[in-house]
C-alpha positions as a printed Julia matrix, in Angstrom:
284×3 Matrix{Float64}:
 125.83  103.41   87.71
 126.52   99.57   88.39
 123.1    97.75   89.02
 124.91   95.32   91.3
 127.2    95.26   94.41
 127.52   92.13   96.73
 125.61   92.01   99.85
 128.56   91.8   102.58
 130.47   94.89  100.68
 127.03   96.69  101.62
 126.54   95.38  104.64
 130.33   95.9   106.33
 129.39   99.98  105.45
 126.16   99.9   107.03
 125.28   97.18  109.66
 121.76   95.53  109.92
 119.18   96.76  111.73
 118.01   95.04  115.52
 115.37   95.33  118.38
 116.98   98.55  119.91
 116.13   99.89  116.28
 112.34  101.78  115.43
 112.47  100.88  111.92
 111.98   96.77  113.39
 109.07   98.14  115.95
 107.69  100.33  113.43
 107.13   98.5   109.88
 106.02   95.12  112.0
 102.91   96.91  113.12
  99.91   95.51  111.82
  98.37   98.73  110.59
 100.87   98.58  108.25
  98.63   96.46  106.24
  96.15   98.98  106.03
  98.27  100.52  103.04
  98.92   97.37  101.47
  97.58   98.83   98.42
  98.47  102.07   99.11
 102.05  100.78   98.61
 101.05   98.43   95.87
  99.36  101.61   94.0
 102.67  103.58   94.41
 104.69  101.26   92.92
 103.04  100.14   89.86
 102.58  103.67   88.75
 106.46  103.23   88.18
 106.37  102.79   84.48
 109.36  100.06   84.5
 107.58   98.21   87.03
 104.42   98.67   84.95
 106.36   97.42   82.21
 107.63   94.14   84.41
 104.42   93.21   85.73
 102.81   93.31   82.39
 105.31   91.37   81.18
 106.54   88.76   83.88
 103.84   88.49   86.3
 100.61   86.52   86.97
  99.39   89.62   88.99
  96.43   89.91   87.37
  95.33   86.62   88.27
  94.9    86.91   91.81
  96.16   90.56   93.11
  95.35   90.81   96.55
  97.53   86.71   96.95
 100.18   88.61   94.96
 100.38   91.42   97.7
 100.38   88.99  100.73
 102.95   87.03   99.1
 105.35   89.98   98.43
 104.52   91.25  102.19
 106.0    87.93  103.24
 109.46   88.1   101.83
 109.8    91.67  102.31
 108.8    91.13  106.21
 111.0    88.5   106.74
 114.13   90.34  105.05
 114.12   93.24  107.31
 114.58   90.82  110.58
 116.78   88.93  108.89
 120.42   90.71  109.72
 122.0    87.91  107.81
 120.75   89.31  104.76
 119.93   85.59  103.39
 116.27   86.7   102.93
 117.08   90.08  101.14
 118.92   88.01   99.07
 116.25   85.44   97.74
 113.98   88.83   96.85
 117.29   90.48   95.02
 117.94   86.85   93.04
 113.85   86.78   91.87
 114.23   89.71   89.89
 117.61   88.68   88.33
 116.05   88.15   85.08
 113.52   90.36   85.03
 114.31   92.23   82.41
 112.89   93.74   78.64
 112.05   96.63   76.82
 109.2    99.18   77.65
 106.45  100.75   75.1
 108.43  103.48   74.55
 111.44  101.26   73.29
 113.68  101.7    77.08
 115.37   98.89   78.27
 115.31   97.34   81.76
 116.15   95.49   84.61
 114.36   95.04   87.54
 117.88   95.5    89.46
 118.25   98.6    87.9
 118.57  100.86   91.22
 115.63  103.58   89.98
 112.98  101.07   90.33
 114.22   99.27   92.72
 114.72  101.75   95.35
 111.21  102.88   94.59
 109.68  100.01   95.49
 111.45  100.24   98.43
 110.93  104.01   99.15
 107.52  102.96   99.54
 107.89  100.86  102.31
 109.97  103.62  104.58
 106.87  105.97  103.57
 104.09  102.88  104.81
 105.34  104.15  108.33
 105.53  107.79  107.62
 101.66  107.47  106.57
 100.44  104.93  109.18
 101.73  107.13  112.26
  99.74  110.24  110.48
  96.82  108.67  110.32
  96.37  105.43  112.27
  99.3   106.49  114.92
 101.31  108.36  117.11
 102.5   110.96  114.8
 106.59  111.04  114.07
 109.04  113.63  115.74
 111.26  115.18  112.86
 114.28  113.35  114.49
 112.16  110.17  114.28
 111.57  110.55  110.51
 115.24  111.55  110.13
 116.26  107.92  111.97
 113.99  105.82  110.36
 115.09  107.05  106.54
 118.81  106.83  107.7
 118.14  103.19  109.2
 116.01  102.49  105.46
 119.34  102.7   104.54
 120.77  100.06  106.49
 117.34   97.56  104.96
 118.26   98.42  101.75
 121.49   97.93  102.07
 120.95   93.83  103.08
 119.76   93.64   99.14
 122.99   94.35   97.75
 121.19   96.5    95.03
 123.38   99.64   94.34
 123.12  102.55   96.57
 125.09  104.88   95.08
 122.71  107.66   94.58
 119.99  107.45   97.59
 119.31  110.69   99.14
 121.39  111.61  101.95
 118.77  112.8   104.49
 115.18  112.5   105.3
 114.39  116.33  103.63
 116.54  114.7   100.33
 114.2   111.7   100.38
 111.17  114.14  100.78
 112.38  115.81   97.67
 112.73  112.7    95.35
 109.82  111.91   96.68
 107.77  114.56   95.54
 110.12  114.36   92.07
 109.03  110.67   91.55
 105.13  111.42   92.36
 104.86  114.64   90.14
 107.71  113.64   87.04
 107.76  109.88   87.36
 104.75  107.93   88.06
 101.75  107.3    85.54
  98.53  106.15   85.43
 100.13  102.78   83.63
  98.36   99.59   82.07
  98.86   97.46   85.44
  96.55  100.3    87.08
  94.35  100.63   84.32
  93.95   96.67   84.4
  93.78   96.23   88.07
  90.19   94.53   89.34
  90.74   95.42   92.73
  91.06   99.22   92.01
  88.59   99.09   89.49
  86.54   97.91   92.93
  85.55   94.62   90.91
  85.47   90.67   92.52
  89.13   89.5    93.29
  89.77   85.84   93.9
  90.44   84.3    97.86
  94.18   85.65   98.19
  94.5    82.06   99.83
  92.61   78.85   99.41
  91.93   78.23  103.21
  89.62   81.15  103.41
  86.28   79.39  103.04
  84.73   80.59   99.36
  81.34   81.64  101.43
  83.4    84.22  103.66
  85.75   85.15  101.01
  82.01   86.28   98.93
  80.78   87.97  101.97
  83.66   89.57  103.26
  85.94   89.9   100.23
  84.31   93.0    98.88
  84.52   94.69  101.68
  87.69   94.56  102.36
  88.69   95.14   98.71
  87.06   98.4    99.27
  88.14   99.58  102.29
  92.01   98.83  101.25
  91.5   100.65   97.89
  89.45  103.72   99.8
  92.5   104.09  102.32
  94.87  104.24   99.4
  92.61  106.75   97.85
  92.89  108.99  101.0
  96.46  108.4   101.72
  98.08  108.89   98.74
  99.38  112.32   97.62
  97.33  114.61   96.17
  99.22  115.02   92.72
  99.41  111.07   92.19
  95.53  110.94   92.92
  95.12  113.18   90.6
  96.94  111.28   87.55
  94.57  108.59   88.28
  92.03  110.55   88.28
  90.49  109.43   91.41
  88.19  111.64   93.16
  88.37  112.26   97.24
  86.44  114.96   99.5
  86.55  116.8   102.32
  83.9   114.66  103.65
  85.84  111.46  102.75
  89.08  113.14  104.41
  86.89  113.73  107.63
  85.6   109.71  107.93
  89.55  108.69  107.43
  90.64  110.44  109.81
  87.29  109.7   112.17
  88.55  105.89  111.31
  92.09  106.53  111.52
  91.63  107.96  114.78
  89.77  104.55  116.14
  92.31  102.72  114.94
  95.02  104.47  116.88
  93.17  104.42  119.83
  91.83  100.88  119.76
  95.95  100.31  119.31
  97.1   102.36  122.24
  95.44   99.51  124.63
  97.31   96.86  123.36
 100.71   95.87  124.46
 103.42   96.51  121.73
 103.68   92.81  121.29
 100.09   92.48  120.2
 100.19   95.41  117.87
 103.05   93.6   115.75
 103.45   90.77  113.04
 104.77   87.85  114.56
 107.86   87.97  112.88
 108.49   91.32  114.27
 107.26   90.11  117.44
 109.75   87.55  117.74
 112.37   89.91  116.58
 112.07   92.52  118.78
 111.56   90.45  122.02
 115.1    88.9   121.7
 115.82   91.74  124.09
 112.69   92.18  125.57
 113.04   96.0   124.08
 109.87   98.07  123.31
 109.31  101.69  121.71
């Protein structure tokens, strides 16, 4: 399997996505960052991503500025239909490459991890409409995996191998979490789910609110991916969660969806989805 193909050869088989589409109104709503580290979790269970982040990053320096400036990029390449965007993300992990404790080479363009990571992201909007949303018809999960095909596509990463329908995906999917994912050194050395002080993700949050208010959100992001995230990769961390915690997220997922059903669809997205999707005025 090549580990490359150019964007436009992608992108001439499967056009971007636009406002008409629900994958733009659906992955710029801001409960999306509920699961920041739901996602986050997820994908650094991945042992070559383990392996990457161990080796390339400076995650561990400041994790929850890591996560808000990966949300950034990623945001910005799905309402991009030029695919310029995608393309900066797919040229930062050109050399990302080595060997993992087990003696396996890498690349971070391989398409294994790769379309992990992004797997992820389709299943953010799975989980936020069971929990914090509307739920999903099965021909609404069916159209947003077939238009994740069309996102990924902008990357120019190969696709050769993606599953060909939303009950495929569902299947790798539960392949990955039960044969593929670990509890891996990035998890084991993470502060924020070892619910320990993080630094301000950004230096223009005040230090005095960042020590007053950091905490708790630390711990509300790590309890939501605690109660969101399937059973069998819970239990490979270990991580414990009740009936009595299941009953307070959904008692709080159930605010959130209805504190969100009061706001116009332009207030419930990201302004760069808001932008996008009002080019024609188009709502879902």
């Amino acid at each position: 399997m090549t580990t490359t193909e150019l964007p436009s050869q992608r992108r001439s088989a499967l056009p971007p996505l636009g406002p008409e589409s629900l994958t733009w109104h659906r992955f710029g709503d801001w409960r999306t960052a509920l699961l920041i580290s739901w996602s986050g979790t997820l994908q650094v269970m991945h042992p070559v991503i383990d392996a990457a982040l161990v080796q390339h990053s400076t995650v561990f320096d400041n994790e929850l500025a890591r996560l808000a400036r990966s949300a950034g990029p990623i945001i910005r390449a799905l309402y991009d239909p030029t695919g310029a965007e995608a393309q900066t993300i797919r040229d930062m992990h050109k050399d990302i490459k080595g060997t993992t404790d087990d003696g396996r080479r890498y690349h971070a363009l391989n398409p294994g991890p790769y379309f992990w990571a992004h797997a992820t992201f389709l299943a953010t909007q799975y989980v936020v409409a069971e929990y914090f949303g509307e739920p999903l018809s099965q021909a609404e999960k069916e159209l947003l995996y077939q238009e994740s095909k069309q996102w990924y596509a902008l990357y120019g990463v190969s696709a050769t191998n993606l599953p060909e329908t939303y009950a495929d995906f569902v299947d790798y999917w539960n392949e990955m979490v039960g044969t593929v994912l670990a509890k891996t050194d990035t998890v084991r050395r993470s502060k924020l789910l070892g619910g320990l002080p993080t630094p301000r993700p950004d230096d223009r949050i005040p230090a005095i609110v960042w020590r007053l208010v950091g905490p708790v959100i630390g711990r509300l992001l790590v309890w939501i991916a605690r109660g969101t995230l399937p059973p069998v990769a819970r239990d490979t961390l270990g991580w414990e969660w009740s009936a009595a915690d299941e009953r307070r997220l959904r008692r709080f997922g159930a605010a959130v969806r209805i504190g969100f059903r009061i706001l116009p669809e332009r207030w419930r997205l990201t302004p760069i989805a808001r932008k996008a999707c009002e080019v024609k005025g188009s709502g879902v």
